[in-house]
N, C-alpha and C positions, 0 to 999 in steps of 0.2 A: 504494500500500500504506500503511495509516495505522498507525501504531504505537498500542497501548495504554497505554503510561505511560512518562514519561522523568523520569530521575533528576538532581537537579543534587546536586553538593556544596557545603555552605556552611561558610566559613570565617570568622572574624572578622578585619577587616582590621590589620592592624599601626599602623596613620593610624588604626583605628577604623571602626565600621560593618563592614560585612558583603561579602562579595564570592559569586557562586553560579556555579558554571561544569557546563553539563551534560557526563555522561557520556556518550560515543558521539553527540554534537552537538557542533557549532563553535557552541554559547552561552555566552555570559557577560553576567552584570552587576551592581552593583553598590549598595548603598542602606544609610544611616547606622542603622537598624532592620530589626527581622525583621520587622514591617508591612509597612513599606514595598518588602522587598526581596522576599513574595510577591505584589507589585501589578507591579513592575519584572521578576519572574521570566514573571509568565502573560504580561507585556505583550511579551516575549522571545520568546516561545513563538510566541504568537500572528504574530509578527512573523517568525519562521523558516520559516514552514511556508505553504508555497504558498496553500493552502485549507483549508476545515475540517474539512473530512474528512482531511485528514490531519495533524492535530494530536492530538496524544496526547489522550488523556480524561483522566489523570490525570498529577497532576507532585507526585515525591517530592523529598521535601528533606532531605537527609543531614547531617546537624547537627554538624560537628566542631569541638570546643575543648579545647585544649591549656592544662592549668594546671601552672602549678610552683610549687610549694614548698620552704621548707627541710625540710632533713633531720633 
């Protein structure tokens, strides 16, 4: 059964860089830019999934960043 699209969330690392961990998959990985980490992300991908037929056709990226400021 192939899925149609897996989602990762990405968060920017505390060290810096970026970390992507998918949702409802045991992926994760990690890369110092957002370039970089959708090259590291399909390479993830492609690397979990048996064949290619069942590799999602699309890969969403959930973009989250926490800012603070004063009050």
């Amino acid at each position: 059964m192939s899925t149609t699209e897996i989602i990762f969330l990405v968060e920017q690392a505390p060290e810096g860089g970026y970390t992507a961990q998918a949702l409802n998959e045991s992926i994760f990985t990690e890369a110092d830019d957002l370039a970089t980490l959708k090259i590291m992300v399909k390479d993830a991908v492609n690397c979990h999934f048996d064949t290619p037929e069942h590799c999602p056709k699309i890969i969403r990226l959930h973009i989250v960043r926490d800012e603070v400021f004063a009050a």
